[in-house]
C-alpha positions as CSV (number, residue, x, y, z in Angstrom):
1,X,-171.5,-89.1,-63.6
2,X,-174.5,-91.5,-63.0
3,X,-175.9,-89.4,-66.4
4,X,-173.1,-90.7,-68.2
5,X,-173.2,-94.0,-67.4
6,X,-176.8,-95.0,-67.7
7,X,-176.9,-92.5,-71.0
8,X,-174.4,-95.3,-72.5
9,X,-177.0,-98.3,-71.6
10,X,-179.5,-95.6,-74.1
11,X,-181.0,-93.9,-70.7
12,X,-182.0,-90.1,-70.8
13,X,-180.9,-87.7,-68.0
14,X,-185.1,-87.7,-67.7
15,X,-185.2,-91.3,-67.5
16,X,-182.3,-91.4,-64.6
17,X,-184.3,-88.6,-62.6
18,X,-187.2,-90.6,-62.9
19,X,-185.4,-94.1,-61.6
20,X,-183.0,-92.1,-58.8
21,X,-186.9,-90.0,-58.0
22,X,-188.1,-93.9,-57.6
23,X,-184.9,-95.0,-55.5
24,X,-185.5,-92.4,-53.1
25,X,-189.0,-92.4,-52.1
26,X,-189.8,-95.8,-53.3
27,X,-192.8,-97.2,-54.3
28,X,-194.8,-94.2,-56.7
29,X,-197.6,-93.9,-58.9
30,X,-197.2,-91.7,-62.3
31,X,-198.9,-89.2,-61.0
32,X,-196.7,-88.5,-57.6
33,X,-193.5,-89.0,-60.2
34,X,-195.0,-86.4,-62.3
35,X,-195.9,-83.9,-59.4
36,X,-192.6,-83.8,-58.1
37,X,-190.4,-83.8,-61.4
38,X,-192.8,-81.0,-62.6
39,X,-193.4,-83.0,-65.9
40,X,-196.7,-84.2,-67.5
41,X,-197.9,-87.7,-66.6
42,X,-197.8,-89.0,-70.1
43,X,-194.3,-88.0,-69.9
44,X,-193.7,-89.7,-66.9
45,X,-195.4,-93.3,-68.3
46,X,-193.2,-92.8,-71.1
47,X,-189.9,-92.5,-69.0
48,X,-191.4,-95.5,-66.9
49,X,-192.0,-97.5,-70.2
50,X,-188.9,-97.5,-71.2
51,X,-186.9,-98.1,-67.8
52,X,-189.5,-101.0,-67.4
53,X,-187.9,-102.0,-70.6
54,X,-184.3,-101.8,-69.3
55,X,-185.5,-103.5,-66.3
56,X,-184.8,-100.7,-64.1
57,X,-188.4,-100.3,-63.4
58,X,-191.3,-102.9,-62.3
59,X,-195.4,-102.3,-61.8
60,X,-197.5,-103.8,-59.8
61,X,-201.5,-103.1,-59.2
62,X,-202.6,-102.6,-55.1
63,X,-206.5,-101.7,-55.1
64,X,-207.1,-100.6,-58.3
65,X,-203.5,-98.6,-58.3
66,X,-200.8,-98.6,-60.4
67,X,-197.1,-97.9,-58.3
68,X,-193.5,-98.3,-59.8
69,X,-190.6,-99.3,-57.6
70,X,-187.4,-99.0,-59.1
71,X,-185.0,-102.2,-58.8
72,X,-181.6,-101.9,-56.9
73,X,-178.5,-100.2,-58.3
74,X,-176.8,-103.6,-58.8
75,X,-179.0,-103.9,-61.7
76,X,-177.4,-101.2,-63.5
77,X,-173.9,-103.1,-62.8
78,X,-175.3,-106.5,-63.9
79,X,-177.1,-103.8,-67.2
80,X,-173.1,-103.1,-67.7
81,X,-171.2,-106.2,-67.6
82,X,-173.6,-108.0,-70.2
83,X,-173.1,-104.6,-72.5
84,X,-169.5,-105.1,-72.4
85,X,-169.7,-109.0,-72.7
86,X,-171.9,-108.4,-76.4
87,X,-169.7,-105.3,-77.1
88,X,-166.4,-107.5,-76.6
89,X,-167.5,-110.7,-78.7
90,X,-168.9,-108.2,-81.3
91,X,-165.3,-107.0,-81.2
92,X,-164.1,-110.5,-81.6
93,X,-166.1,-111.4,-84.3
94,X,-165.1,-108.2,-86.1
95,X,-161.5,-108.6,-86.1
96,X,-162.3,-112.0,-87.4
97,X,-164.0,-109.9,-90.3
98,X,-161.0,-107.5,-90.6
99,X,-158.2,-109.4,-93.4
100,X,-161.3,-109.6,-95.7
101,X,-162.7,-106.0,-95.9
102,X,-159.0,-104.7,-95.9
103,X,-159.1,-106.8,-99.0
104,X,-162.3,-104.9,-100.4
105,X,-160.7,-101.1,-99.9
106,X,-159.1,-99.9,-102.5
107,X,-156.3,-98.1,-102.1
108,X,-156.9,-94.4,-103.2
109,X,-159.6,-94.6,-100.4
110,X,-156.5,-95.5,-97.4
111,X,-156.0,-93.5,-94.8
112,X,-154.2,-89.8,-95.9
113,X,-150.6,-88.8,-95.3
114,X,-151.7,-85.6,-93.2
115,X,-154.9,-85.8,-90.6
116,X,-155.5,-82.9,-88.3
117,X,-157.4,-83.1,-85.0
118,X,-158.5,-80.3,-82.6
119,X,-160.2,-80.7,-79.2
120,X,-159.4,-83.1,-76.5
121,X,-161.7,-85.9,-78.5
122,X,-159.6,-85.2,-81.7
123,X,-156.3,-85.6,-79.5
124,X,-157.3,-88.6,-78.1
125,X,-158.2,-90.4,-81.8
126,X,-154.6,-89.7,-82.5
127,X,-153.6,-91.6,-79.8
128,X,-155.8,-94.4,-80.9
129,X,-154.4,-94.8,-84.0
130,X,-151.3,-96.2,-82.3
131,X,-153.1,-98.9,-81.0
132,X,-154.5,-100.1,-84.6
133,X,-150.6,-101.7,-84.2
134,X,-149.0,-104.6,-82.4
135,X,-145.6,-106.0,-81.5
136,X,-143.8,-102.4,-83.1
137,X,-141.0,-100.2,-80.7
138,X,-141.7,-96.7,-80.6
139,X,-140.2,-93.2,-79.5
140,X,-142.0,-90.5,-77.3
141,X,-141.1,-87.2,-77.1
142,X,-143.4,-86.3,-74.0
143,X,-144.3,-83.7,-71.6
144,X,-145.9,-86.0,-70.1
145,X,-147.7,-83.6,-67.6
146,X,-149.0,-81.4,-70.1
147,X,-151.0,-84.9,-71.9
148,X,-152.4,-86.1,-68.8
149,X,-153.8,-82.4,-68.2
150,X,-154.9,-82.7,-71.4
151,X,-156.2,-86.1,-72.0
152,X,-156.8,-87.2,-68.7
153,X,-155.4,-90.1,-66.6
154,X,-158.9,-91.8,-67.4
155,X,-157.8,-92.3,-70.8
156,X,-154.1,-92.8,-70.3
157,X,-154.9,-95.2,-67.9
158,X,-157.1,-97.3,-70.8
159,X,-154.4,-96.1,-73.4
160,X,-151.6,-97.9,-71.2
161,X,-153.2,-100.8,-70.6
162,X,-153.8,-101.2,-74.4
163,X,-150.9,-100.0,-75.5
164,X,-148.7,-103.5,-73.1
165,X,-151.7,-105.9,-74.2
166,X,-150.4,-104.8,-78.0
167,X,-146.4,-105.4,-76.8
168,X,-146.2,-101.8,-78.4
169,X,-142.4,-100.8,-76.5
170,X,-141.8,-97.2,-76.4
171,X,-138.8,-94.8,-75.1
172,X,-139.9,-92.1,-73.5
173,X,-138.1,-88.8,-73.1
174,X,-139.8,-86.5,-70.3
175,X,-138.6,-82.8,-69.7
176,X,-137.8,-82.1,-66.1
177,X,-140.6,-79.5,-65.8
178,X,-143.2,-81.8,-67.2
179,X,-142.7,-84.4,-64.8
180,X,-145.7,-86.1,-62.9
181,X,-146.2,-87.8,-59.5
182,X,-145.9,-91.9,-60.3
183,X,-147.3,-92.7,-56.9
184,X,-150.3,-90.5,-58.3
185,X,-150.5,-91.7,-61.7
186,X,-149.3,-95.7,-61.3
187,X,-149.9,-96.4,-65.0
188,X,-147.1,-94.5,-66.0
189,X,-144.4,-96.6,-64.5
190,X,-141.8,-97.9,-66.5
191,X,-139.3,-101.4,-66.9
192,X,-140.1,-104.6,-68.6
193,X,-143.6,-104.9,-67.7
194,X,-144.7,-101.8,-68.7
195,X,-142.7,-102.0,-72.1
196,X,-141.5,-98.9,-71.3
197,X,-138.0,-96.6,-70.8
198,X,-137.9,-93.6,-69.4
199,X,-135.6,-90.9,-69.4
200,X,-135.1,-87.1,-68.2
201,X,-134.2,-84.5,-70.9
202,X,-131.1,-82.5,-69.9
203,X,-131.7,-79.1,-68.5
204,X,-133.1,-76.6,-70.4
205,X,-134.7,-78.9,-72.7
206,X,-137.8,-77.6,-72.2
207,X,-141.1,-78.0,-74.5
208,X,-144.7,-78.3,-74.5
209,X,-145.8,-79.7,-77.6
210,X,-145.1,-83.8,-78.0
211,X,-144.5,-86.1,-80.9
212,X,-144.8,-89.9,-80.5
213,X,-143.1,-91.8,-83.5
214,X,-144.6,-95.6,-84.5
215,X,-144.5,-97.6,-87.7
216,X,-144.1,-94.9,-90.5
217,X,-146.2,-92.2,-88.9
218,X,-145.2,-89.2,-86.0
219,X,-148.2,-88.2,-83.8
220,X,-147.7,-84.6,-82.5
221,X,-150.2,-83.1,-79.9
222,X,-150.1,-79.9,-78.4
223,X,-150.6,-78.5,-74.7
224,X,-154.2,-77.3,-73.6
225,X,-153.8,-73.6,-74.4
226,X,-153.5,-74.8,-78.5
227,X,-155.6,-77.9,-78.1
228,X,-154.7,-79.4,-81.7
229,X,-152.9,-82.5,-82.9
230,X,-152.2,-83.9,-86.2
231,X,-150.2,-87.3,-87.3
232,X,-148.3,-87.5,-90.2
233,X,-147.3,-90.7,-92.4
234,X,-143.7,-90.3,-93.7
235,X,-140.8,-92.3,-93.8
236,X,-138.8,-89.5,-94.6
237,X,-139.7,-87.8,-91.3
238,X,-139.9,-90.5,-89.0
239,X,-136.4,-91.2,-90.3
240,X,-135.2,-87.2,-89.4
241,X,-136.8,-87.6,-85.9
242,X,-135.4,-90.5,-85.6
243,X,-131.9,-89.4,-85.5
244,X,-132.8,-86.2,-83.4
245,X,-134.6,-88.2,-80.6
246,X,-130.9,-90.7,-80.2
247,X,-129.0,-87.7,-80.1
248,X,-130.9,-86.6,-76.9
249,X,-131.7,-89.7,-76.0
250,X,-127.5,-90.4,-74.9
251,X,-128.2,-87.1,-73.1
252,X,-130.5,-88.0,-71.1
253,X,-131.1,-89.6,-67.9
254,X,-132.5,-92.7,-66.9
255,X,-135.5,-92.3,-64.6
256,X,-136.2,-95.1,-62.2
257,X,-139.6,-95.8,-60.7
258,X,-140.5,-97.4,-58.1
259,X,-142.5,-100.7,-59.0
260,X,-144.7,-100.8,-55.2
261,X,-146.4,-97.7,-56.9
262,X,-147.3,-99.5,-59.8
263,X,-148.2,-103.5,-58.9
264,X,-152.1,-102.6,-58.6
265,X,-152.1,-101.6,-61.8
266,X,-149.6,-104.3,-62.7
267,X,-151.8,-106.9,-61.5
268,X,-155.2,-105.6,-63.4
269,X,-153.8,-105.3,-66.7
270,X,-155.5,-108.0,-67.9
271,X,-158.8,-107.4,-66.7
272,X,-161.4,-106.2,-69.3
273,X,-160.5,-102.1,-70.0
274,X,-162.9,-100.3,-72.1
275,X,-162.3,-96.1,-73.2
276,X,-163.9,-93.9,-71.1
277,X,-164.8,-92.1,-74.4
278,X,-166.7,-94.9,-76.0
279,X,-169.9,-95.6,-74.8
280,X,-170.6,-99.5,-74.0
């Protein structure tokens, strides 16, 4: 996990041995850093270099003798928060930028009716393109156990959080075999603050792959053991759906949650959320 997070300040897994190496023994010249990493001390002043550079690392000359200490872990959370302070007004800025260079694509270059995604990163851009949308209602077809396998409650969490900031309302229909724990998964509560109704399919409504209708398009993702999803702009369908997913929806049962299970997450929702697939 540490690899992961310093790799997205641009930190090799060499360079985080070399600063967790530094954190345990402390103060180090090259050459002891070298000897016990088993790498080549012009290696080593390289890795050093660049942490130096991050500000992980400092120097400092006793008799003669070059040693590197490297600074507390709270550096690397102060490192963070400025990478997601630049990365969020960059973000400002850009939607600022946005009207204009819609203006400069020409259409025969938009977006196409049919886009097919495999792997869990290809499910989780189709999930993404919902959030490209604000103030719209939606309908979910969702076994919802089978996405958070899937997908992970990392990224639903982020995807749920989004999704309320954007007032994007959905109804959600759950199969009674797909169900999940909300005291385990809190982000998937439902009522007014969550912009979000859920209900039960009847029994014997069972299925594994979902659809999630918004604006003119369908998303559909599949379970794990297929591992492919694909969204699809049409009217035309959206409208056919439509009329399937009312049908069961007066079938179905309201599920109530309850909302102690839920009020952390409640209470954060405005705090800064960032995917835990995009690197800061």
């Amino acid at each position: 996990m540490l690899n992961d997070i310093l790799s997205s300040l641009g930190i090799t897994e060499e360079e985080t041995k070399t600063y967790v190496l530094l954190l345990e023994i402390g103060p180090a010249t090259a050459s002891q850093l070298a000897q016990k990493m088993g790498k080549p001390r012009p290696s080593l002043y390289g890795f050093l270099k660049r942490l130096q550079d991050k500000g992980l690392v400092t120097q400092s000359m006793k008799m003669g003798i070059r040693t590197f200490v490297g600074e507390q872990p709270e550096k690397v959370n102060l490192l963070l928060k400025q990478k997601a302070e630049d990365i969020a007004e960059k973000q400002k800025s850009f939607q600022n930028l946005l009207p204009e260079l819609g203006k400069t694509i020409p259409s025969k270059f938009l977006n196409p009716k049919f886009q097919l995604y495999e792997g869990e990163e290809g499910l989780k851009h189709v999930l993404r393109d919902m959030l490209l949308y604000r103030n719209i209602e939606t309908q979910a077809f969702w076994p919802i156990k089978s996405m958070v396998d899937i997908l992970s409650p990392e990224f639903f969490r982020y995807h749920n959080k989004e999704r309320i900031r954007n007032n994007i309302y959905t109804r959600a229909l759950w199969p009674l075999d797909k169900m999940v724990d909300i005291q385990k998964h809190p982000y998937l509560g439902s009522g007014k603050e969550f912009k979000r109704e859920i209900r039960t399919a009847p029994k014997g409504v069972d299925f594994s792959m979902g659809y999630w209708i918004y604006n003119d398009k369908v998303a559909f993702i599949s379970s794990r053991k297929e591992s492919f999803g694909f969204i699809i702009e049409s009217r035309e369908l959206v409208e056919t759906l439509l009329v399937q997913f009312e049908i069961m929806w007066k079938l179905s049962k309201p599920l109530k949650t309850k909302t102690e299970y839920s009020a952390g997450f409640l209470r954060d929702i405005n705090a800064p959320v960032q995917d835990p697939n995009v690197f800061l």
